[in-house]
LOVO-91744 format. One record per residue (C-alpha): residue number from 1; residue in three letters; x, y, z. Coordinates in steps of 0.2 Angstrom, whole numbers, always signed. Each point is the difference from the previous one (the first is absolute). Layout:
! residues N
<i: NUM; aa: Ala; x: X; y: Y; z: Z>
...
END
This chain:
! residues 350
<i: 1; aa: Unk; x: +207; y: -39; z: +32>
<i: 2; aa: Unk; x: -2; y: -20; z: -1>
<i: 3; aa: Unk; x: -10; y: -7; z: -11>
<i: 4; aa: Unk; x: -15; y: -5; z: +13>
<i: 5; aa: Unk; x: +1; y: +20; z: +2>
<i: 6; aa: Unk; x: -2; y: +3; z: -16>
<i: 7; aa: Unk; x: -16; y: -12; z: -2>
<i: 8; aa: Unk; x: -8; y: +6; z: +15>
<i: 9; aa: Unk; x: +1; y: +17; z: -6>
<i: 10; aa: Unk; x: -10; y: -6; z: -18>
<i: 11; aa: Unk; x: -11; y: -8; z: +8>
<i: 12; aa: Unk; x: -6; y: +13; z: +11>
<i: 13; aa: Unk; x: +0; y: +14; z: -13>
<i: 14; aa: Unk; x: -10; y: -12; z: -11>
<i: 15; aa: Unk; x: -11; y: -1; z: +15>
<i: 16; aa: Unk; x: -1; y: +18; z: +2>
<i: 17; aa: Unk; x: -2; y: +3; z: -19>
<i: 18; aa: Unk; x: -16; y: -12; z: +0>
<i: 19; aa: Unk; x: -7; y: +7; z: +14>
<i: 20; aa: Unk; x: +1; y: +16; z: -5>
<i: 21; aa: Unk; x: -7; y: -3; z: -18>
<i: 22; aa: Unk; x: -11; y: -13; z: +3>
<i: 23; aa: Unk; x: -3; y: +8; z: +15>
<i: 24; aa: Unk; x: -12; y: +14; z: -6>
<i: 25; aa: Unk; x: -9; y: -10; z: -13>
<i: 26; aa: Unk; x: -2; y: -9; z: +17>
<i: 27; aa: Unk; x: -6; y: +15; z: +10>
<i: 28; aa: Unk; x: -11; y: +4; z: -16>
<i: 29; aa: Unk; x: -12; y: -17; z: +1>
<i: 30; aa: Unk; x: +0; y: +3; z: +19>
<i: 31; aa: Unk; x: -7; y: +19; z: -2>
<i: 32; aa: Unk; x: -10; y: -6; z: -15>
<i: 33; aa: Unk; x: -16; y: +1; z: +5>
<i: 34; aa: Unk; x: +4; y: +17; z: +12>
<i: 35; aa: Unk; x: +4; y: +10; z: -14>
<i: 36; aa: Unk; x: -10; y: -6; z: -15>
<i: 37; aa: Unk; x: -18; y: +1; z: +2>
<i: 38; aa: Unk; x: -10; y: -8; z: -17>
<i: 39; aa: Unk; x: +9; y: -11; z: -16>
<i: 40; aa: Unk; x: +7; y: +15; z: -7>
<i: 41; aa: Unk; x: +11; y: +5; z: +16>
<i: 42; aa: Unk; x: +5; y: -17; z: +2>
<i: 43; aa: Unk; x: +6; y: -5; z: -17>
<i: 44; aa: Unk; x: +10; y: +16; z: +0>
<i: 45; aa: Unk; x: +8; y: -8; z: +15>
<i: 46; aa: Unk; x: +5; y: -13; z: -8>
<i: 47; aa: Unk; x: +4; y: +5; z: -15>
<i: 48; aa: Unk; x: +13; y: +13; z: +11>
<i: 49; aa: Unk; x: +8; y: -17; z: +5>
<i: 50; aa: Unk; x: -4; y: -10; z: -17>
<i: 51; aa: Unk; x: +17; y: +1; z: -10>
<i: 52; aa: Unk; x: +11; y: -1; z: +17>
<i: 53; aa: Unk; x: -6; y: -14; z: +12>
<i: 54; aa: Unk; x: +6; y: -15; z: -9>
<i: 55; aa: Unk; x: +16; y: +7; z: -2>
<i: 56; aa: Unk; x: +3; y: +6; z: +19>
<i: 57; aa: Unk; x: -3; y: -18; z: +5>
<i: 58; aa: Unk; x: +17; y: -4; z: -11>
<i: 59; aa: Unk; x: +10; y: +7; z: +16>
<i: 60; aa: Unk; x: -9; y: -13; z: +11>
<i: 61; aa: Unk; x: +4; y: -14; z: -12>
<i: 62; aa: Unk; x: +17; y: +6; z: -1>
<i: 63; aa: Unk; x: +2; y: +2; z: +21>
<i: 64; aa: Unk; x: -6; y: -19; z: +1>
<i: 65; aa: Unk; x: +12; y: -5; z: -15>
<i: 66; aa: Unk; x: +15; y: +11; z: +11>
<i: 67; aa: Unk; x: -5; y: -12; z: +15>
<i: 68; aa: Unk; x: +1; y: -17; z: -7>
<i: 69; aa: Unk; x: +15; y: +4; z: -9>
<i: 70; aa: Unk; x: +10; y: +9; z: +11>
<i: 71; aa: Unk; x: -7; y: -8; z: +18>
<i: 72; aa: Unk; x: -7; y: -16; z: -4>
<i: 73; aa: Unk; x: +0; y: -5; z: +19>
<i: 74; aa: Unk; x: -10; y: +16; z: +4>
<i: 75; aa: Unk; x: -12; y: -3; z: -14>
<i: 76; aa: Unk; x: -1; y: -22; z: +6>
<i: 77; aa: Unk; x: -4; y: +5; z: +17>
<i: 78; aa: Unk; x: -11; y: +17; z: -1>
<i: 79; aa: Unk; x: -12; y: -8; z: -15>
<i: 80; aa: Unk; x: -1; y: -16; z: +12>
<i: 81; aa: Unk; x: -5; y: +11; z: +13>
<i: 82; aa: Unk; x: -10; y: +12; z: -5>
<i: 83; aa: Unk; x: -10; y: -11; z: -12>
<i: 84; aa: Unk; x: -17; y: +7; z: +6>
<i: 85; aa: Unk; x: +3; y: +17; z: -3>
<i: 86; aa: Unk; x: +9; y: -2; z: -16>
<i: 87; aa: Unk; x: -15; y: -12; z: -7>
<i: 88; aa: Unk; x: -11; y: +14; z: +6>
<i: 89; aa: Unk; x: +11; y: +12; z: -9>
<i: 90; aa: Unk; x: -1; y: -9; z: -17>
<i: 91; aa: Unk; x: -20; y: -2; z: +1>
<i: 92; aa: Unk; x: -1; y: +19; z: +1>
<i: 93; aa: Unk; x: +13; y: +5; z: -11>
<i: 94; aa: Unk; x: -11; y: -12; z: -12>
<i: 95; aa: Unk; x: -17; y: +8; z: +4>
<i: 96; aa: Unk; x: +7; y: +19; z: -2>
<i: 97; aa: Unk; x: +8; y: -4; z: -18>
<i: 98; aa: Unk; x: -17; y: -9; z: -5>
<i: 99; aa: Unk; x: -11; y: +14; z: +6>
<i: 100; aa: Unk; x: +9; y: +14; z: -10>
<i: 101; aa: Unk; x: +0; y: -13; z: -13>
<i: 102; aa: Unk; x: -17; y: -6; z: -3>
<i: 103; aa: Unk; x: -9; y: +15; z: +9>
<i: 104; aa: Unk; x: -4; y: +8; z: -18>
<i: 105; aa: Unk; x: -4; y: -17; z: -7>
<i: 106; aa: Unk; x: -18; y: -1; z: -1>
<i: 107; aa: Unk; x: -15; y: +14; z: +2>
<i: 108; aa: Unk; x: -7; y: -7; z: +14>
<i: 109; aa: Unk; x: -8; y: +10; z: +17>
<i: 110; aa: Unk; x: +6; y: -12; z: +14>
<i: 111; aa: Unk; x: +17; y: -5; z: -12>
<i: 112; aa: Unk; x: +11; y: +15; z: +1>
<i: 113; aa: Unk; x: -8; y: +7; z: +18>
<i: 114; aa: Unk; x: +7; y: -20; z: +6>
<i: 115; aa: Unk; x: +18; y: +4; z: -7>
<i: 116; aa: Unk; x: +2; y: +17; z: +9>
<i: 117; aa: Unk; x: -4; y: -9; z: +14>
<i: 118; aa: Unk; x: +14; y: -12; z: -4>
<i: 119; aa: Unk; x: +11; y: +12; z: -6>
<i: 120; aa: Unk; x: +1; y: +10; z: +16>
<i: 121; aa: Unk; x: -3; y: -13; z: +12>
<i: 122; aa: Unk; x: +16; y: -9; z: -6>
<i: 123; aa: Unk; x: +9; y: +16; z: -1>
<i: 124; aa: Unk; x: -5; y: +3; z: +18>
<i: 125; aa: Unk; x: +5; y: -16; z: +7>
<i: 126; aa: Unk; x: +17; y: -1; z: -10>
<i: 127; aa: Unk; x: +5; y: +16; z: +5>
<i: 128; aa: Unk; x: -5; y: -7; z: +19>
<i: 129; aa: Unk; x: +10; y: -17; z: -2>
<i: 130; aa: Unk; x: +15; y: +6; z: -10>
<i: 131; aa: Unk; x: +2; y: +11; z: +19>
<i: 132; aa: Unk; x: -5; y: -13; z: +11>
<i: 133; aa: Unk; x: +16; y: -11; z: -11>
<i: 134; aa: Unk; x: +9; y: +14; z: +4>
<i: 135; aa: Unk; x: -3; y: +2; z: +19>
<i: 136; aa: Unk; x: +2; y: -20; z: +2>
<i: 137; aa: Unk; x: +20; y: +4; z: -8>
<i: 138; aa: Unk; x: +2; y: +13; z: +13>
<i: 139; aa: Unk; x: -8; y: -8; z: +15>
<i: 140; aa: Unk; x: +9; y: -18; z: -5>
<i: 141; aa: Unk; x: -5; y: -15; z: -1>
<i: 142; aa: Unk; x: +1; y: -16; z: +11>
<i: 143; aa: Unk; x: +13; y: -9; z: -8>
<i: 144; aa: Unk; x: +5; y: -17; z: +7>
<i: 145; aa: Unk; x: +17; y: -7; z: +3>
<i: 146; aa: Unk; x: +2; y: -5; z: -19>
<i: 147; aa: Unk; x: -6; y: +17; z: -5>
<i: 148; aa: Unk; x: -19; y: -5; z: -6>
<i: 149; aa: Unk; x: -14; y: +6; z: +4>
<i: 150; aa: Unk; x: -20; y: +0; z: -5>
<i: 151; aa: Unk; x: -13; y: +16; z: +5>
<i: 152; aa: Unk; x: -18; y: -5; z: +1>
<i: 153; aa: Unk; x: -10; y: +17; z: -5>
<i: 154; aa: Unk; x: -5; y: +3; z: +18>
<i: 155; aa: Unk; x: +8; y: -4; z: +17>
<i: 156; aa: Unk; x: +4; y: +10; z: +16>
<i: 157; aa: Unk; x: -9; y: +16; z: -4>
<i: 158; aa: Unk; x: +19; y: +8; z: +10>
<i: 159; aa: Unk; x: +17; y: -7; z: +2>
<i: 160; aa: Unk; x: -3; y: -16; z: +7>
<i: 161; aa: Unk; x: +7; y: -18; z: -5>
<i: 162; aa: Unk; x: -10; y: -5; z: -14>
<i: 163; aa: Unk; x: -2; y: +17; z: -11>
<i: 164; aa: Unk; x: -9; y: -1; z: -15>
<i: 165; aa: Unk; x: +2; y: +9; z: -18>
<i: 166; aa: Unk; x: -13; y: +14; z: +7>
<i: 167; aa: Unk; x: +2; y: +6; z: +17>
<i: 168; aa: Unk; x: -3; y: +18; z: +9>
<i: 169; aa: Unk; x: +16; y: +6; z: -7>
<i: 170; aa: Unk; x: +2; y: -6; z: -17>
<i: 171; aa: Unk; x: -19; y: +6; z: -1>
<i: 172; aa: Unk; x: +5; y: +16; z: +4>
<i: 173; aa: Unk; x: +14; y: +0; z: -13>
<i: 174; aa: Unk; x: -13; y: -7; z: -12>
<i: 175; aa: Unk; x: -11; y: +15; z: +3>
<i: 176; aa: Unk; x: +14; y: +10; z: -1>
<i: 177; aa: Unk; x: +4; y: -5; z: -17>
<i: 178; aa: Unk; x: -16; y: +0; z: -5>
<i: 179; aa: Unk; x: -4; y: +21; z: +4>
<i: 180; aa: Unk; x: +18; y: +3; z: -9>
<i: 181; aa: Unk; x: -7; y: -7; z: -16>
<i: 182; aa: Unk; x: -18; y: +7; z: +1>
<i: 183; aa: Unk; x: +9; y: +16; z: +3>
<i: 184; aa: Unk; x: +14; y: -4; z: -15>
<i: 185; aa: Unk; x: -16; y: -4; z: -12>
<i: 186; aa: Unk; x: -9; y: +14; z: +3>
<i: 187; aa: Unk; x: +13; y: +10; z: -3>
<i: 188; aa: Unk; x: +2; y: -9; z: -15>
<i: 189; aa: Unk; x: -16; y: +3; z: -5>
<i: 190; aa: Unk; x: +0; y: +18; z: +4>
<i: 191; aa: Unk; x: +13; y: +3; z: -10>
<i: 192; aa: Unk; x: -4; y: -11; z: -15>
<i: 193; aa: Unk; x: -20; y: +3; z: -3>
<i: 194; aa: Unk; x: -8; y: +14; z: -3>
<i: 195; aa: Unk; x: -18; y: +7; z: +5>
<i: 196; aa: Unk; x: -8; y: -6; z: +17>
<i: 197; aa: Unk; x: +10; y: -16; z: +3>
<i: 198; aa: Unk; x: +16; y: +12; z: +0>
<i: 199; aa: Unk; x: -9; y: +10; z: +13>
<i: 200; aa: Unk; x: -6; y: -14; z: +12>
<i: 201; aa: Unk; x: +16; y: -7; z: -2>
<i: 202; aa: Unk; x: +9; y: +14; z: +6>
<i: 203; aa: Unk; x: -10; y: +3; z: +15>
<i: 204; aa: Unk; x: -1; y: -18; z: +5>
<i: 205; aa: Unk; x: +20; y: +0; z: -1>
<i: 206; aa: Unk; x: +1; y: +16; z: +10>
<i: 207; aa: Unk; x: -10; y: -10; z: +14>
<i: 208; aa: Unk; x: +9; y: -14; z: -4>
<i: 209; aa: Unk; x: +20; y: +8; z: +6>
<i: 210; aa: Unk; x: -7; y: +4; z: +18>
<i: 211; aa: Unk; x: -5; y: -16; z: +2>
<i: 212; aa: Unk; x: +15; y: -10; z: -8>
<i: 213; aa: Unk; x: +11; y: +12; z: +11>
<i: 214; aa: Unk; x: -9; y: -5; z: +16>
<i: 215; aa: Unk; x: +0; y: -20; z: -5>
<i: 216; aa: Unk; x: +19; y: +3; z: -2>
<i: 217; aa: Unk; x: +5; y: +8; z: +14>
<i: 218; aa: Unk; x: -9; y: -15; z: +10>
<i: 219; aa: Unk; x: +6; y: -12; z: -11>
<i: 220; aa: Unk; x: +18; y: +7; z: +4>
<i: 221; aa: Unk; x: -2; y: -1; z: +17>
<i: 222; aa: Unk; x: -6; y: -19; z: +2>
<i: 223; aa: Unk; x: +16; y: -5; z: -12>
<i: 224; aa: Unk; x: +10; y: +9; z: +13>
<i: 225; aa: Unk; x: -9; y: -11; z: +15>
<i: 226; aa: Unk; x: +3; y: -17; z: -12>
<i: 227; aa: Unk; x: +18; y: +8; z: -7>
<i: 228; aa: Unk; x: +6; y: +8; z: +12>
<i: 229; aa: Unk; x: +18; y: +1; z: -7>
<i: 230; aa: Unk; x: -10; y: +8; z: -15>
<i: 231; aa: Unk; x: +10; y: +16; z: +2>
<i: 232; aa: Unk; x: +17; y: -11; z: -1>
<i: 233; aa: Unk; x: +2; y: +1; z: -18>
<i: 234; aa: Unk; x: -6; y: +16; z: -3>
<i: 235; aa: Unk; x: +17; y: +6; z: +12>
<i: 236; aa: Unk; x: +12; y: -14; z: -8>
<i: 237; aa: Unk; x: -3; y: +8; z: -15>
<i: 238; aa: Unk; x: -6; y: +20; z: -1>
<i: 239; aa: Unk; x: -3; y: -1; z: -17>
<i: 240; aa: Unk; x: -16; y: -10; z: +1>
<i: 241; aa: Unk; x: -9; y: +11; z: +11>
<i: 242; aa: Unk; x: -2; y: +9; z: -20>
<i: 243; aa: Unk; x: -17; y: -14; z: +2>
<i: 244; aa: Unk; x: -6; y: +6; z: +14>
<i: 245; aa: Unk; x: +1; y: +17; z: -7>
<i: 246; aa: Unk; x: -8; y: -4; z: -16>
<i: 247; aa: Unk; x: -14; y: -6; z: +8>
<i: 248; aa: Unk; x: -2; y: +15; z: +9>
<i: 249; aa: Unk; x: +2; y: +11; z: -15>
<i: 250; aa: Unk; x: -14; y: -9; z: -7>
<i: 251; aa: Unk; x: -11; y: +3; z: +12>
<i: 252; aa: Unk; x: +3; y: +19; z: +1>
<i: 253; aa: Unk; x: +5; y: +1; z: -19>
<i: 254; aa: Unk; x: -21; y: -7; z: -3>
<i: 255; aa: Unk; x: -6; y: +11; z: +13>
<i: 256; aa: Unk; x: +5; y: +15; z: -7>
<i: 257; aa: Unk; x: -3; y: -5; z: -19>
<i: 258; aa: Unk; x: -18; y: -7; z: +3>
<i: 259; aa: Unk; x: -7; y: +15; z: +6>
<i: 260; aa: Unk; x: +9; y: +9; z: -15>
<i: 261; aa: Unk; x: -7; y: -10; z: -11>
<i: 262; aa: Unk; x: +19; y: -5; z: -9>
<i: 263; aa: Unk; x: -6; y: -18; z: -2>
<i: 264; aa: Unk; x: +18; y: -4; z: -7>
<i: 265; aa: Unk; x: +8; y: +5; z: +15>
<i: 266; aa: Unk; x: -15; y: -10; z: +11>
<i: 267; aa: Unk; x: +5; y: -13; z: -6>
<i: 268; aa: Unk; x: +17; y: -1; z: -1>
<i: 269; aa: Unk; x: -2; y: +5; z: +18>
<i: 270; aa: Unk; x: -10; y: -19; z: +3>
<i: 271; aa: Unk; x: +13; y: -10; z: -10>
<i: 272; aa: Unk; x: +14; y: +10; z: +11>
<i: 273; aa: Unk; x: -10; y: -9; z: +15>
<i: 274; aa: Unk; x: -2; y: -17; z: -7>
<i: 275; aa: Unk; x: +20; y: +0; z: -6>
<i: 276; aa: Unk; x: +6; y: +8; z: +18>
<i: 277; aa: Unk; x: -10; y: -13; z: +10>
<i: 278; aa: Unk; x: +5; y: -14; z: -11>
<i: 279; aa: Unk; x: +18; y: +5; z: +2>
<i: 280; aa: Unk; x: -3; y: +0; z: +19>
<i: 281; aa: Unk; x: -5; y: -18; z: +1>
<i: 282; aa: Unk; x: +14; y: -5; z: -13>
<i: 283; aa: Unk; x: +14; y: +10; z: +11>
<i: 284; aa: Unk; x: -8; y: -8; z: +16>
<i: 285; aa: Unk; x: -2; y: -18; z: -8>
<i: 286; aa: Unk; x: +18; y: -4; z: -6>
<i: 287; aa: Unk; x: +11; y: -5; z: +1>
<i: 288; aa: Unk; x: -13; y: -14; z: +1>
<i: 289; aa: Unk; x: -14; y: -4; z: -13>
<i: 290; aa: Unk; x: -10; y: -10; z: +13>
<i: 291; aa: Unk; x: +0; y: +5; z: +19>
<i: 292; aa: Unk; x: -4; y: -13; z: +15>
<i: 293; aa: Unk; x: -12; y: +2; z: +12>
<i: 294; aa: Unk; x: +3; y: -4; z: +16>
<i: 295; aa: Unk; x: +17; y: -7; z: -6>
<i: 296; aa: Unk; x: +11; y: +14; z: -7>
<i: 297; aa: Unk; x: +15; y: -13; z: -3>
<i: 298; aa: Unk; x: -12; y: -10; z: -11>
<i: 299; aa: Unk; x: -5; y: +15; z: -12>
<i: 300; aa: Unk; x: +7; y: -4; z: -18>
<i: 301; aa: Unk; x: +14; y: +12; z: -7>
<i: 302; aa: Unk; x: +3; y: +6; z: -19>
<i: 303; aa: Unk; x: +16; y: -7; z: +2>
<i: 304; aa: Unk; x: -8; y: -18; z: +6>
<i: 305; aa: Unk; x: -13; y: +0; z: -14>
<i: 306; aa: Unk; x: +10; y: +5; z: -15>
<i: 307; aa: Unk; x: +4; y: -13; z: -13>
<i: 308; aa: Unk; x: +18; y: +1; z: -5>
<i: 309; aa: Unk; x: +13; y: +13; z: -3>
<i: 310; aa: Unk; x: -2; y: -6; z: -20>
<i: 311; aa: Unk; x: -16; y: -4; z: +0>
<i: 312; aa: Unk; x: -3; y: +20; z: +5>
<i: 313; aa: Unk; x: +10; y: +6; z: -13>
<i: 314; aa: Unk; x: -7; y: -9; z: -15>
<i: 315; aa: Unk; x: -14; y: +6; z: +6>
<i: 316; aa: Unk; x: +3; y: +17; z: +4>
<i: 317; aa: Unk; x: +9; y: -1; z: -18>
<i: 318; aa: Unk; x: -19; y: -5; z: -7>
<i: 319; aa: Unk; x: -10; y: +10; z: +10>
<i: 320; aa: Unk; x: +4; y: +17; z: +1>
<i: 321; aa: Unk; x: -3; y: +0; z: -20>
<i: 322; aa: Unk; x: -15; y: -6; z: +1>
<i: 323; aa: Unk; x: -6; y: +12; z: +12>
<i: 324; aa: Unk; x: +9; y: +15; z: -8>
<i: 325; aa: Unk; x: -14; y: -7; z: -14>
<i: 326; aa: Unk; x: -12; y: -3; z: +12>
<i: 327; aa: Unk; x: +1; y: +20; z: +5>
<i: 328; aa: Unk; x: +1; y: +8; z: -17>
<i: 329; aa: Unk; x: -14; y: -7; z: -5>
<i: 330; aa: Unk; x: -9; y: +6; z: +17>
<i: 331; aa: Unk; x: +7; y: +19; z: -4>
<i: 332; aa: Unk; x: -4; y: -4; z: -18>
<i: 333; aa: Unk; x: -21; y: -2; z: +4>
<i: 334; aa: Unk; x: -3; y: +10; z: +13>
<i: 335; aa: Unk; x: +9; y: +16; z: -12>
<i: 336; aa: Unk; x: -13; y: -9; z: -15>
<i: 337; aa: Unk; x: -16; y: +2; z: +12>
<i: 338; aa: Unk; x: +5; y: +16; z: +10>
<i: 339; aa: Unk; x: -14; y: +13; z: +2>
<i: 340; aa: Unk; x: -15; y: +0; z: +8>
<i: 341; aa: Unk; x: -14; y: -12; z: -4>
<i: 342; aa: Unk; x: -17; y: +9; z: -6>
<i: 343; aa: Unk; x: -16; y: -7; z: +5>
<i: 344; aa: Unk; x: -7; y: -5; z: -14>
<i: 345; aa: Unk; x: -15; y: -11; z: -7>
<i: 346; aa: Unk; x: +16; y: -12; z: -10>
<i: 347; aa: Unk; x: +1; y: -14; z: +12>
<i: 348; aa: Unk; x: +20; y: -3; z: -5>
<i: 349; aa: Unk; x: -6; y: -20; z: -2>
<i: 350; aa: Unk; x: -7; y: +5; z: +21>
END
C-alpha cells in the first residue's frame, strides 16, 4: 500500500471516529428538547455528554490536520470551495461549545431556556450540513480546467449546470445524516441516563431505526442514479462489501435490542450504521478524495493531492504517536465516567 493509501485510509478512520463520537453528543442536542421535558432532564442531558464533547471534537481537529498535511492540494481547493459551508460550520461549532458552556452560568428564566435552544438548534443544523458536505463529495463538484471551483449555498435545486452546496440530493443526504444521529443520541441517551429520559430515549430511538432505514434505502438508490458504477468497487474488491454489511447489521442488530431494552447492544447497533455507511462512501470515493461533476477526468486523486513520498513519512512517523495519545486518553475518560448518569438536583457546573 503507497503512502497516499495509507493517508487516505487515516483520514477516513478519523472521520469515522468523530463522527461516530461526536456524533451522538450530536444526536443528543438535536433530541434535546424531545426527551427532556424541565431544567432537571435537560441538565442530565448534558451532563451525560459533559466530560466527553470536548474531547470527541479532537478527531475532527486531527482529520483536518491529516488533510493539510498529507493532501495539501485537496485541503487548498476544497476550503477555497466550500468556504460557505465551512464558515457556517465554524459559527455552529462555536455556538454549541458556548451553550453547554455558559448555559449554567447565571440563574436566570429566559438565560438557560435561550441556550437549549442554541444547543440543540446547532446540533441540529451541524448534524444536517456535516451530511449535506458529505452528499457534495459524492455527487462531485464542478471543477474547472485548473481543478478550482467555488459552491454558492444554493443553486439548481437537481443536477443542472450551476449546483450549489445544497441541492435535492445532498439535502437528502443531509437529512439522512441527520436521523442517524438523532437515532445515535438517543440511543446514547437511553443507555447513559436513567429515570424518564432513559425511557423517552429509548422509544424515540425505536422510532427512530424505521425511519433511518427508510432514508437509507432511498438515499442508496438516488447514489446509484448519480453513481451508477457504485457497485464497481464493491466487485473489484469483495472484501468491502463488510460496510455494506455492517450497516445492515446495525439496523437489525438496534431492531432487536431496542425492544429488549439491551441499550448497550442499541447502541452498538447505531454506531455499526454510522461506521458501515461511512466505509461505503470511503470504498466508493477513492481512489479519489474529491470527485468531479460533470467532468470525471477532472476529479482529484489521493495520488494527485499527496505532498511528497518524504514529507508523508515524516509525518506518518509524528502522527501515529500522537494519535495512539490522542486515543488512550479517549478510552481513558470514557472508562473514568462509565455508568449511567442519575438525575439529580447537582447541576454538574449545568
Amino acid at each position: 500500500m503507497d503512502l497516499p493509501t495509507v493517508w487516505f485510509v487515516l483520514v477516513a478512520l478519523l472521520l469515522a471516529a468523530y463522527v461516530v463520537l461526536d456524533g451522538f453528543d450530536l444526536g443528543a442536542g438535536l433530541v434535546h428538547f424531545a426527551v427532556a421535558r424541565d431544567d432537571r432532564e435537560r441538565r442530565q442531558v448534558l451532563r451525560s455528554i459533559g466530560p466527553v464533547w470536548d474531547g470527541n471534537e479532537v478527531f475532527l481537529l486531527a482529520a483536518g490536520g491529516a488533510i493539510f498535511c498529507a493532501f495539501p492540494a485537496l485541503y487548498a481547493r476544497a476550503f477555497s470551495g466550500f468556504y460557505l459551508p465551512l464558515m457556517l460550520v465554524l459559527w455552529l461549532l462555536a455556538l454549541r461549545g458556548l451553550s453547554i458552556e455558559l448555559r449554567g452560568k447565571i440563574e436566570n428564566a429566559v438565560w438557560r431556556p435561550f441556550w437549549d435552544a442554541v444547543f440543540s438548534g446547532s446540533s441540529g443544523l451541524l448534524a444536517l450540513v456535516f451530511g449535506v458536505a458529505l452528499g457534495n463529495v459524492l455527487r462531485g463538484v464542478p471543477a474547472d480546467e485548473e481543478g478550482r471551483f467555488f459552491l454558492p449555498l444554493w443553486g439548481d435545486l437537481f443536477l443542472g449546470p450551476e449546483p450549489g452546496a445544497i441541492d435535492a440530493y445532498t439535502l437528502l443526504v443531509g437529512i439522512l445524516c441527520a436521523a442517524t444521529l438523532a437515532w445515535h443520541g438517543a440511543s446514547w441517551l437511553s443507555l447513559k441516563t436513567d429515570g424518564p429520559v432513559s425511557e423517552r430515549a429509548r422509544r424515540l430511538a425505536r422510532r427512530l431505526v424505521g425511519v433511518v432505514a427508510v432514508l437509507a434505502a432511498g438515499t442508496i438508490a438516488a447514489t446509484v442514479g448519480i453513481r451508477p458504477w457504485l457497485w464497481t468497487s464493491f466487485l473489484a474488491f469483495p472484501p468491502g462489501a463488510l460496510f455494506p454489511l455492517s450497516a445492515v447489521l446495525g439496523i437489525v442488530l438496534a431492531l432487536l435490542s431496542v425492544r429488549g431494552g439491551r441499550d448497550g447492544r442499541a447502541f452498538l447497533g447505531s454506531t455499526l450504521f454510522v461506521a458501515g455507511m461511512l466505509g461505503c462512501a470511503a470504498f466508493d470515493v477513492f481512489p479519489y478524495v474529491l470527485p468531479s461533476r460533470p467532468y470525471p477526468e477532472r476529479s482529484l486523486s489521493a495520488a494527485a493531492a499527496a505532498a511528497s513520498e518524504h514529507g508523508l513519512a515524516v509525518a506518518l512517523a509524528w502522527f501515529l504517536p500522537g494519535m495512539v495519545l490522542a486515543a488512550g486518553y479517549t478510552v481513558f475518560v470514557y472508562r473514568r465516567f462509565k455508568g449511567r448518569v442519575p438525575l439529580s438536583e447537582d447541576d454538574g457546573g449545568y
